[in-house]
C-alpha positions in Angstrom: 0.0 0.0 0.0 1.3 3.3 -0.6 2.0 6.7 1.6 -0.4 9.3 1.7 1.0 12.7 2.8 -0.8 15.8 3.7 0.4 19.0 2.7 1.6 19.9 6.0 3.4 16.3 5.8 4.3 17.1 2.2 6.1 20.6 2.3 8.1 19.5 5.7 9.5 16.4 3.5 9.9 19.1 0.4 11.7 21.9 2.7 9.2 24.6 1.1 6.1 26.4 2.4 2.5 25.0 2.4 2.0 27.6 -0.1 4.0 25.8 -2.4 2.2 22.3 -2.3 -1.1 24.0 -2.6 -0.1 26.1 -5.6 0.9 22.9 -7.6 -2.4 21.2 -6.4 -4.3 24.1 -8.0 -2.2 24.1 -11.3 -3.1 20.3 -11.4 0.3 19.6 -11.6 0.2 17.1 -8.2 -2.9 15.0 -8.3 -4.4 15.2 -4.5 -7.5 14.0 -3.1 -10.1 15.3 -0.6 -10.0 13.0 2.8 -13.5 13.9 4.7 -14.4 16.6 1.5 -11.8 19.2 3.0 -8.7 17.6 4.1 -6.3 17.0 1.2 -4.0 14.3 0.6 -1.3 13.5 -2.2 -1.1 9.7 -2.4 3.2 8.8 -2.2 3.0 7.0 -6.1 2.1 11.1 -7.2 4.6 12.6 -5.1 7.4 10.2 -6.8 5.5 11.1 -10.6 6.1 14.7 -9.6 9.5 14.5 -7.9 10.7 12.0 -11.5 9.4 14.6 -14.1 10.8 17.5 -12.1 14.4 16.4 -12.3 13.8 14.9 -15.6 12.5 18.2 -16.9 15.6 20.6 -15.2 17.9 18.0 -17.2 16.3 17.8 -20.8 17.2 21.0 -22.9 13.7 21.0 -24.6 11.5 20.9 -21.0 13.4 24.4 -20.4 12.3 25.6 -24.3 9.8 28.4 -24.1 6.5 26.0 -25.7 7.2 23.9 -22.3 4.9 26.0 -20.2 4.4 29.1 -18.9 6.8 31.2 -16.4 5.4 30.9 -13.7 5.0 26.7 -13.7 8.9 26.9 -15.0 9.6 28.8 -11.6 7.7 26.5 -9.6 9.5 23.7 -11.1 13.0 25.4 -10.0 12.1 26.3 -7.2 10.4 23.0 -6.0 13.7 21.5 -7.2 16.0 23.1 -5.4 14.2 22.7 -2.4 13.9 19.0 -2.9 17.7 18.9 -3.3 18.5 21.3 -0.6 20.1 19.0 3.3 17.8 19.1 5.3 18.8 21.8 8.7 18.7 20.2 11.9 15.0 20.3 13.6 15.2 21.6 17.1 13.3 18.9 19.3 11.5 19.9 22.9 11.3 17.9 25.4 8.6 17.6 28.0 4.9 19.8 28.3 5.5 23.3 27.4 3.1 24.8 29.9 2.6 28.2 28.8 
């Protein structure tokens, strides 16, 4: 059975903003579902589709031609990419209740 992420789940794995998932779920660029008819959720086969033609695309010559899409998907692609690629920075953890 495959992973389903939520977008919260989805941009922490990414490195980038919620903003960012949501944006390629509205371009229909990442297939998501609704969980419940408001949560969404991005089944794990979809994330790996998206993460195999992003890094496919930055490495053909003719994905990067102007017919290949608009700006603003080409940015997103970039962007997503080197996000994907970017280590990961050390999460701080606490401990205990924080009673505030």
């Amino acid at each position: 059975m495959s992973s389903v992420y939520s977008v919260a789940a989805l941009a922490e794995h990414w490195g980038c903003g919620t903003d960012t998932v949501y944006s390629l779920i509205k371009s229909g660029d990442l297939p998501a579902f609704k969980l419940g008819g408001r949560l969404l959720r991005v089944r794990g086969d979809e994330v790996e589709k998206f993460e195999c033609r992003t890094t496919t695309a930055s490495n053909d010559t003719e994905a990067s031609s102007p017919s290949s899409g608009t700006k603003t998907d080409d940015a997103t692609d970039i962007r997503l990419e080197r996000l994907i690629e970017r280590p990961r920075k050390p999460q701080l953890v606490h401990s205990g209740s924080d009673a505030r």
